[in-house]
C-alpha positions as CSV (number, residue, x, y, z in Angstrom):
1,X,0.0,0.0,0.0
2,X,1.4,3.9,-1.0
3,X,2.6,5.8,1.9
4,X,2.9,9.4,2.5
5,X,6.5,9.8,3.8
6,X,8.6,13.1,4.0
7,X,12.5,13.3,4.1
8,X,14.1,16.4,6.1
9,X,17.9,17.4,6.6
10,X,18.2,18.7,9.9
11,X,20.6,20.4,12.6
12,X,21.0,18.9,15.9
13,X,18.9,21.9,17.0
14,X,16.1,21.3,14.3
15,X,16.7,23.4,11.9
16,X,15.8,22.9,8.7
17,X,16.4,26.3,6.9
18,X,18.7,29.2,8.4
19,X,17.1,32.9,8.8
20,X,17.0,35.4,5.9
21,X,16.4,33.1,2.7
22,X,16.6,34.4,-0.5
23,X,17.3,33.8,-4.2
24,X,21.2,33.6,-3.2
25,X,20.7,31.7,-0.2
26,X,17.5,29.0,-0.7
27,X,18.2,27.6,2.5
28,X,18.8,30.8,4.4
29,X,22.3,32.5,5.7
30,X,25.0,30.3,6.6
31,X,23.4,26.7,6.5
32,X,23.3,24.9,3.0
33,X,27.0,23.4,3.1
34,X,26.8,22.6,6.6
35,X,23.4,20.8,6.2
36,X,23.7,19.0,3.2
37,X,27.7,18.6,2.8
38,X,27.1,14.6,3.2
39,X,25.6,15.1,-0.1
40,X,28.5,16.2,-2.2
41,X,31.5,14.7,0.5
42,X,30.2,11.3,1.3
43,X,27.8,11.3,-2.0
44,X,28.7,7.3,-2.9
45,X,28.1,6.3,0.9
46,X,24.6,8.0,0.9
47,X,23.2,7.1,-3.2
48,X,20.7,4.5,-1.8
49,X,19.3,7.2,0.5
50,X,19.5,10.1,-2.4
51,X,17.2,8.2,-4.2
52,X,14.7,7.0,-2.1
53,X,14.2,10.7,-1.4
54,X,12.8,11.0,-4.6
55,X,11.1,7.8,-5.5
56,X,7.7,8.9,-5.6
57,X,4.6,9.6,-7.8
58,X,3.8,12.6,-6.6
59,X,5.3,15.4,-4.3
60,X,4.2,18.2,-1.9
61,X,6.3,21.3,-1.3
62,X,5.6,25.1,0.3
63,X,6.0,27.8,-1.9
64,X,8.9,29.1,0.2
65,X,10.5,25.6,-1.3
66,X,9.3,26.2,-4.8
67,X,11.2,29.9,-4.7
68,X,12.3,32.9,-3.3
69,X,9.3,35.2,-4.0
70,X,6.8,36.5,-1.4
71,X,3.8,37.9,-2.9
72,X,2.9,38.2,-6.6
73,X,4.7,35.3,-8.5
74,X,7.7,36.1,-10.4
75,X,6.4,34.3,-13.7
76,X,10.0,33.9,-15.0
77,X,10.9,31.9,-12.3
78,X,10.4,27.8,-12.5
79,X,12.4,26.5,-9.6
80,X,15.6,26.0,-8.2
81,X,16.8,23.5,-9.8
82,X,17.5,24.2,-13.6
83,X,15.3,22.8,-16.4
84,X,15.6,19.2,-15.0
85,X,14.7,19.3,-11.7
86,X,15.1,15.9,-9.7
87,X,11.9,15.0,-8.7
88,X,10.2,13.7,-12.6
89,X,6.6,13.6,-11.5
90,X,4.1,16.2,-10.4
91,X,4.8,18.8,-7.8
92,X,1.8,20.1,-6.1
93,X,3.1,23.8,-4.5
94,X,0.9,24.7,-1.5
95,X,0.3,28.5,-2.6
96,X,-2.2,31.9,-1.7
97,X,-2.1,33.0,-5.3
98,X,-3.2,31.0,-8.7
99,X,-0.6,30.1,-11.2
100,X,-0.6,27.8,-14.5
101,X,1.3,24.8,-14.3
102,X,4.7,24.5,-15.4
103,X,6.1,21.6,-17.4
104,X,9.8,21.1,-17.1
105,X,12.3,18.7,-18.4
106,X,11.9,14.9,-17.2
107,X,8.6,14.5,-16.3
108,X,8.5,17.2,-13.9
109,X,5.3,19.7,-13.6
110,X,5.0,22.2,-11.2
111,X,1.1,22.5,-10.0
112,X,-0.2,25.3,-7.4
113,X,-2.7,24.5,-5.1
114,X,-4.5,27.3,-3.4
115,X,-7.1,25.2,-1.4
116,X,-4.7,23.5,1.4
117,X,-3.1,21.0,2.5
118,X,-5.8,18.2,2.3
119,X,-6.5,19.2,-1.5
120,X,-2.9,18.7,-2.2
121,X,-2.7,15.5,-1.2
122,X,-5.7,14.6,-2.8
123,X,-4.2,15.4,-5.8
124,X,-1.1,14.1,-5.2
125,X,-2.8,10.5,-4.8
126,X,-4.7,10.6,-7.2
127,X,-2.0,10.7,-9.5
128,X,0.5,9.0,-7.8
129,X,-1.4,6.3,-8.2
130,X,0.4,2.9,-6.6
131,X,3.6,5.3,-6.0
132,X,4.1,6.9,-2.7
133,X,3.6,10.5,-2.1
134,X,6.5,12.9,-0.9
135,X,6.0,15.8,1.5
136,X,9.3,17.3,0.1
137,X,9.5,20.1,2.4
138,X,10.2,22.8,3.9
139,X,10.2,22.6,7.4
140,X,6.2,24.6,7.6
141,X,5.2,22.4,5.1
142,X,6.2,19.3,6.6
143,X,5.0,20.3,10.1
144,X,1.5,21.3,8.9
145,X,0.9,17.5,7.6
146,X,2.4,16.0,10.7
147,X,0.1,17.8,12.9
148,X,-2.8,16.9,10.9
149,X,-1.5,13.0,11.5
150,X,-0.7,13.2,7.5
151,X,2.4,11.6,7.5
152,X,3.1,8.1,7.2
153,X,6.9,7.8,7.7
154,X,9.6,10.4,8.6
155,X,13.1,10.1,7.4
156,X,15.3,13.1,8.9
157,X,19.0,13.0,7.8
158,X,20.4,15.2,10.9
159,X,23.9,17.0,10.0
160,X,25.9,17.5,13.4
161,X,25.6,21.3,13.7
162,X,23.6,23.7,16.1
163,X,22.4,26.2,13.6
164,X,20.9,28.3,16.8
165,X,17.7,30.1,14.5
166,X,15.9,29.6,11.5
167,X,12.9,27.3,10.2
168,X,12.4,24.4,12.7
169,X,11.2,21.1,12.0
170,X,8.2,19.6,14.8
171,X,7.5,22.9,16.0
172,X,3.7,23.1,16.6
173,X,2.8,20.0,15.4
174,X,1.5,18.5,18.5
175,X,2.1,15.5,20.4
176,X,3.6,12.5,18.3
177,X,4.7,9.2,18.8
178,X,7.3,7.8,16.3
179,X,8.9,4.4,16.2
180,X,12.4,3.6,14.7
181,X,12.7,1.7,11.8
182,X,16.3,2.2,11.1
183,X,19.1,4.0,11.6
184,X,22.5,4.6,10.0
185,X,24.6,7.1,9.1
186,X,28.4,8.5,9.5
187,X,30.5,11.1,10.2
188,X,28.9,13.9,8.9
189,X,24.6,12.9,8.8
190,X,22.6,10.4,10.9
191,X,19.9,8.9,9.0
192,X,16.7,8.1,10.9
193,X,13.8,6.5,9.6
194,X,10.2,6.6,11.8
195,X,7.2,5.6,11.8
196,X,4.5,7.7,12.5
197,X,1.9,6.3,14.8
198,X,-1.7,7.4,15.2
């Protein structure tokens, strides 16, 4: 049966993102390499878990994810991550404003969904079909479907820094039991996988 899982990189302190993000600095002011340098150091120790992250049907991310505009969209803007971006399914983009859909390279298309988080992932199923769904972040995003006991499994890769401010992960999502399924990691990232229980 699909699952609803979400993956999060976070400090020891639970931070997801640092303060002050912008179009220079997606993951806010001094954080990125910290956070995610087991991606690019230790890449061939960590492949099985880089894709797993995005072995999905659909996904589910917050606008602040999508890009670094507040306010009326920036039409010109489509992401990130280039032309190709990683995930090559649809993306449903939790949004306040309407915008057309975007198709990019390799199967990606960016849809924006103004009527929550429940319509989202309605959506997101429904296309998904036997696939899982991703709740691909950020940190808001991800807590808003954990307190609404959305979330199936939780897979936080923690990086072993304090980052001391920024976007935390589990704050205000309630009271949640989790149970283990594995653990691993090395130097620089612990990988944790959890199930959420109901």
């Amino acid at each position: 049966m699909s699952k609803v899982y979400c993956d999060m990189a976070m400090s020891l302190d639970g931070y997801a993102a640092g303060p002050h993000q912008s179009k220079d600095n997606p993951f806010g002011e001094n954080i990125f390499d910290r956070l995610l340098r087991w991606r690019f150091e230790e890449a061939d120790q960590h492949t099985t878990v880089v894709d797993k992250i995005t072995d999905a049907g659909a996904f589910i991310m917050g606008r602040n994810m999508f890009g670094p505009d507040r306010g009326d969209w920036d039409l010109d803007w489509t992401g990130w991550w280039g032309d190709n971006p990683p995930y090559h399914a649809p993306v449903f983009v939790l949004a306040h404003r309407t915008r057309p859909s975007i198709t990019m390279e390799g199967g990606t298309v960016f849809h924006f969904v103004t009527d929550g988080i429940h319509a989202a992932l309605e959506q997101a199923r429904a296309v998904a079909g036997d696939r899982d769904v991703s709740i691909a972040g950020g940190a808001h995003t991800a807590n808003q479907y954990l307190a609404a006991g959305l979330i199936d499994e939780l897979r936080l890769h923690i990086a072993p820094i304090v980052v001391g401010h920024g976007e935390r992960l589990l704050a205000d999502v309630g009271s949640i039991d989790l149970t283990p399924l594995d653990v691993h990691g090395t130097k620089l990232v612990t990988h944790i996988t959890y199930r959420v229980n109901r």
